[in-house]
N, C-alpha and C positions, 0 to 999 in steps of 0.2 A: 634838661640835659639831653634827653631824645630827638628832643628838638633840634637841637643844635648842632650833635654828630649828625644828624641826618643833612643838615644845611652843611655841614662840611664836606659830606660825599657828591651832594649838589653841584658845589663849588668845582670840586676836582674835576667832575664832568662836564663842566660849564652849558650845567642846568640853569634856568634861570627859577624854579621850581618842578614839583611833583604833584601829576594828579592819583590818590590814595583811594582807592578804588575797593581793595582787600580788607574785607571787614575787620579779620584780626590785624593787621597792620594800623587799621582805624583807632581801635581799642587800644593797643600799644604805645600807640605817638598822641592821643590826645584824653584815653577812659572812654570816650563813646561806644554802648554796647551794643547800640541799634543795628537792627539785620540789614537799613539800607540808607546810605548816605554816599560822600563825594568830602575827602579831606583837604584840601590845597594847600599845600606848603608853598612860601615863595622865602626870598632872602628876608624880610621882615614882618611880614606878615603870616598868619594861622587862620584857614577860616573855613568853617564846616559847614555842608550842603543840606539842606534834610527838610523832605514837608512837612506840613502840620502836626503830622502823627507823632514828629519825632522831637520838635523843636521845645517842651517842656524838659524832657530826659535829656537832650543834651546840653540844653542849661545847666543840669543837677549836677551832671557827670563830669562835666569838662570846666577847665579855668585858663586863662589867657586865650581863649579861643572865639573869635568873632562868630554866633550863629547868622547862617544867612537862608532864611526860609523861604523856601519854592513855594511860590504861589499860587494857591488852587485854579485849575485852570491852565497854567504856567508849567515849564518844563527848566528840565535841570540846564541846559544847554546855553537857554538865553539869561538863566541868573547867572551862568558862572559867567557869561561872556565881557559882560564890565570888566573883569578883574585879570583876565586872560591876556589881554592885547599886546600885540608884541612881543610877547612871553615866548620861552626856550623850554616847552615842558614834558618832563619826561612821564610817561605813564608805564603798569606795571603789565605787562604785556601777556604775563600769563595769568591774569587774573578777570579778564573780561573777554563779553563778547566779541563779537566781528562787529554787531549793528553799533553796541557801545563806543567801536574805536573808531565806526566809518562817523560817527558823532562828530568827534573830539576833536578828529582831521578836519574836517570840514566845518567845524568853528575855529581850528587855528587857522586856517588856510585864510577864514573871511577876517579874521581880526590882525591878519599880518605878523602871527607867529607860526613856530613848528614844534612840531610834534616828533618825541625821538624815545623808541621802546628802552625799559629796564627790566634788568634781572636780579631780583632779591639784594636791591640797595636796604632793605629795609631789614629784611631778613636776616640781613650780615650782622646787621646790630641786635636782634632778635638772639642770635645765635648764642652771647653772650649772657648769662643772667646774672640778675642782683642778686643777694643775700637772701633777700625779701621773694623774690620770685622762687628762688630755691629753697626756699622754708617753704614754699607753697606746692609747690613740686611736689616736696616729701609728704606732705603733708596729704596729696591726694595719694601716694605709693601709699602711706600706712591707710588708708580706706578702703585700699584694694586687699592690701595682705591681709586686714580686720575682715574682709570680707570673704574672701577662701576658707581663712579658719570656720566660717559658718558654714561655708555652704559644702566643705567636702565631708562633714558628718549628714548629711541633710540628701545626699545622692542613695539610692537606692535603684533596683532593676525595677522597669518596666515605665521609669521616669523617660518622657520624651526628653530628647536632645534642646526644643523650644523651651519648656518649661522650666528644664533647669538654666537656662540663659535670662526668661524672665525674674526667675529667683535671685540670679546674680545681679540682674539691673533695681530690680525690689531695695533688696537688702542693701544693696552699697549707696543708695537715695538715702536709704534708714539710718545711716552711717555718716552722713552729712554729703557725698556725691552732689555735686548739681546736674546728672546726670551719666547718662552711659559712652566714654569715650569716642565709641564706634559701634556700629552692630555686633554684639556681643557673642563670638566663637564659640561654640559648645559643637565637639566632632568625637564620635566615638566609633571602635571597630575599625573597618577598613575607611571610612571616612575622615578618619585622623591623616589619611595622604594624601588630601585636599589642601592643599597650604591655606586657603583661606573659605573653608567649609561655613555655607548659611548651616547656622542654627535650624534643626529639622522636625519634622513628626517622629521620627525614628527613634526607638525604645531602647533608652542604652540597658545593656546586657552584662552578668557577669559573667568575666573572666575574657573582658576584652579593655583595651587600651581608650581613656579619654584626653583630650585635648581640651585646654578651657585657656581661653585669650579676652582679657576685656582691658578695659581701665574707670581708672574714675575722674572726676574733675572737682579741682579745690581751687577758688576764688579764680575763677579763669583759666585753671591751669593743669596740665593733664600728664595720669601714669601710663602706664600699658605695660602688661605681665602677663607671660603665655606658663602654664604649669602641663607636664603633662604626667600622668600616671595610671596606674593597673586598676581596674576596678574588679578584685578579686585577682587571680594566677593568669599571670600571660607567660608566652613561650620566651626560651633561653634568649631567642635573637635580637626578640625586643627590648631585655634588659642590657642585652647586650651592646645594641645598639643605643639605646638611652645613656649607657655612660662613655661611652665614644663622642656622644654630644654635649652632654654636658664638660667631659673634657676640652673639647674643642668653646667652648662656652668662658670658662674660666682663664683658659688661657687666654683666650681674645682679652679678657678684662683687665689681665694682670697686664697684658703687654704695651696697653692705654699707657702714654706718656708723653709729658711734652716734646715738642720736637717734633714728634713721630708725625705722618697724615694718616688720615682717618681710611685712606685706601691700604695702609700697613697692614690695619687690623682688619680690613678686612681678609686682606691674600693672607696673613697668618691662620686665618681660621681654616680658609679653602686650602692649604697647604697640607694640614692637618687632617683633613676630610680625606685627601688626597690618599695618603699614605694608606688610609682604612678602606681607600676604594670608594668612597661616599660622595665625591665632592658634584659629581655629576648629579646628584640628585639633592643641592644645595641650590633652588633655584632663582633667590631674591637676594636682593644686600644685607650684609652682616647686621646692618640697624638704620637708624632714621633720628635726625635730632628731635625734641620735645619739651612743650612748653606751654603754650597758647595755643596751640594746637597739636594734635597727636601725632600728625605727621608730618614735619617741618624740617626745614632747612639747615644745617646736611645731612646727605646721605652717607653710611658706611658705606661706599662702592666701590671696587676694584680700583678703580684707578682716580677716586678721592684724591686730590693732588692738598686740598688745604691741611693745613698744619694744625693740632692738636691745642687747644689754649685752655688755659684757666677756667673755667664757671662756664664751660659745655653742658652740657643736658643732652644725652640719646641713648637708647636702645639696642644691646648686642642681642643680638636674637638668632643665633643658627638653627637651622634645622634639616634635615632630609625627610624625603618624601617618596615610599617605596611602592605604586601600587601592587607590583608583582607581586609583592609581600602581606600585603591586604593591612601596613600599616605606616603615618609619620609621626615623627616627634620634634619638637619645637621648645625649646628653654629660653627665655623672655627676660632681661632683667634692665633696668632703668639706672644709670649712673650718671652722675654728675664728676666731671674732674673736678679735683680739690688741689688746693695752694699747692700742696705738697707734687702735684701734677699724675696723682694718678687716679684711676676710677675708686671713686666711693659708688658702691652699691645701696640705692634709694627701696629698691624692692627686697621687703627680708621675706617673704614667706622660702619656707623649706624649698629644697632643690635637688636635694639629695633624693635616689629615686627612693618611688615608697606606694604601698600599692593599699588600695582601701579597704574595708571587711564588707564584703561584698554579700554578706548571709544577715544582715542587720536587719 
């Protein structure tokens, strides 16, 4: 079925195929998990690239799918080249090198086809999830929220910023995780208005503000959940400003609806900022779709023109970022639109602000 919406977007372009270059797009359209291969769609034909190393596993992985093994010795160029000739092929332009593309041309060029870049033909259909990908989704969201409940009794002073981020990559493995979505965020104090603060040696402290950003991944497929709260008493501004955000947060979610574009929500959020004086210090887009990857196609962005549909999957994330203030905060939650066309919230851990006993 992947298959085949994809040979329809082909068509419309008058592709004569695609060279699948994107490991997750690989994975997508055929189950190959392997870190390095060459997919080729054409109108009837499926047929996957891949040396020695790989050519047992994607036997295992994949069905209707011709393997055709590079031969030691041998390079990708001249196996795909039989299969190329006089071909219309589109490749995915933002997913490889320069040497990879100066390749591709200069074996369409000698086999008397061309060569013409795309943008997220694949992605478009990615955009969309099954029942089955959205069960899996959720499924990585509850390893994360399973995972906070452990880890925010488990914080204490004089805990580096590093340590507690390994604890969260530990435990959410121990949880069934196949790993850490991203470099896992731990920012405390005034390094909380670092929008995307490395995990550090620095000794988080009570009675200052943490930020903790990770996700997890279940059967391919990945959450991402930013919490942030008080480790012990912080000042009036920060709570103050934490539920100005979270306002701004909930309303993005509520206002998810079909019809709507995904640039709606995000100028509703920055509108709301606005009023509070904040929005200048709202400096990333409202979210990012998710799925197969953490950070995928689309963006919440300002001026997001696509229309809002059915079985989405992303991330409303506002946040402001104050250094003068010596603090940011960031609320994180993953929804998927439902039938009914509005956000269902995948991510339940608490949200409500809430500050931890810091004398433990």
């Amino acid at each position: 079925m992947r298959i085949e919406k994809l040979r329809q977007l082909l068509a419309e372009k008058q592709l004569s195929g695609l060279l699948v270059t994107d490991k997750i797009n690989r994975r997508y359209l055929c189950g190959f998990t392997g870190s390095n291969g060459l997919l080729l769609v054409t109108e009837n034909d499926l047929r996957l690239f891949v040396d020695g190393r790989y050519t047992q596993q994607a036997q295992q992985q994949t069905a209707g799918v011709e393997i055709c093994e590079i031969p030691v010795g041998g390079n990708l160029l001249s196996t795909l080249q039989p299969f190329v000739k006089s071909l219309t092929l589109g490749f995915e332009a933002g997913t490889i090198s320069y040497q990879t593309f100066t390749g591709f041309q200069s074996l369409l060029e000698e086999v008397g086809g061309q060569l013409i870049k795309t943008a997220n033909l694949i992605e478009s259909l990615r955009m969309i999830k099954t029942s089955e990908e959205i069960q899996a989704i959720k499924q990585a969201a509850a390893i994360a929220d399973q995972t906070l409940e452990i880890i925010l009794p488990m914080i204490r002073s004089g805990l580096s910023e590093l340590e507690l981020a390994n604890e969260i990559d530990y435990r959410s493995k121990k949880l069934g995780s196949e790993g850490p979505a991203f470099e896992t965020i731990v920012a405390s104090g005034t390094r909380t208005a670092l929008p995307h603060a490395h995990a550090s040696q620095k000794k988080i402290e009570a009675n200052e503000l943490i930020m903790i950003d990770f996700g997890s991944i279940y059967q391919g497929y990945y959450s991402d959940i930013t919490r942030t709260f008080g480790f012990g008493e912080v000042s009036a501004e920060i709570e103050q400003t934490y539920q100005q955000v979270l306002t701004v947060q909930k309303t993005a979610i509520q206002t998810v609806a079909l019809g709507k574009t995904l640039g709606e929500i995000d100028q509703t959020a920055r509108q709301i900022l606005e009023q509070d004086n904040l929005a200048q210090f709202f400096s990333h887009n409202l979210g990012h779709g998710i799925g197969l990857s953490c950070h995928e196609y689309p963006a919440l962005a300002p001026n997001a023109a696509l229309p809002i549909e059915k079985n989405m999957t992303f991330t409303i994330e506002p946040g402001v970022y104050l250094p003068a203030s010596g603090f940011g905060i960031r609320i994180e939650d993953d929804v998927v639109v439902n039938d009914a066309g509005h956000a269902e919230i995948l991510t339940q851990f608490n949200k409500e602000w809430m500050t931890i006993d810091c004398n433990g």
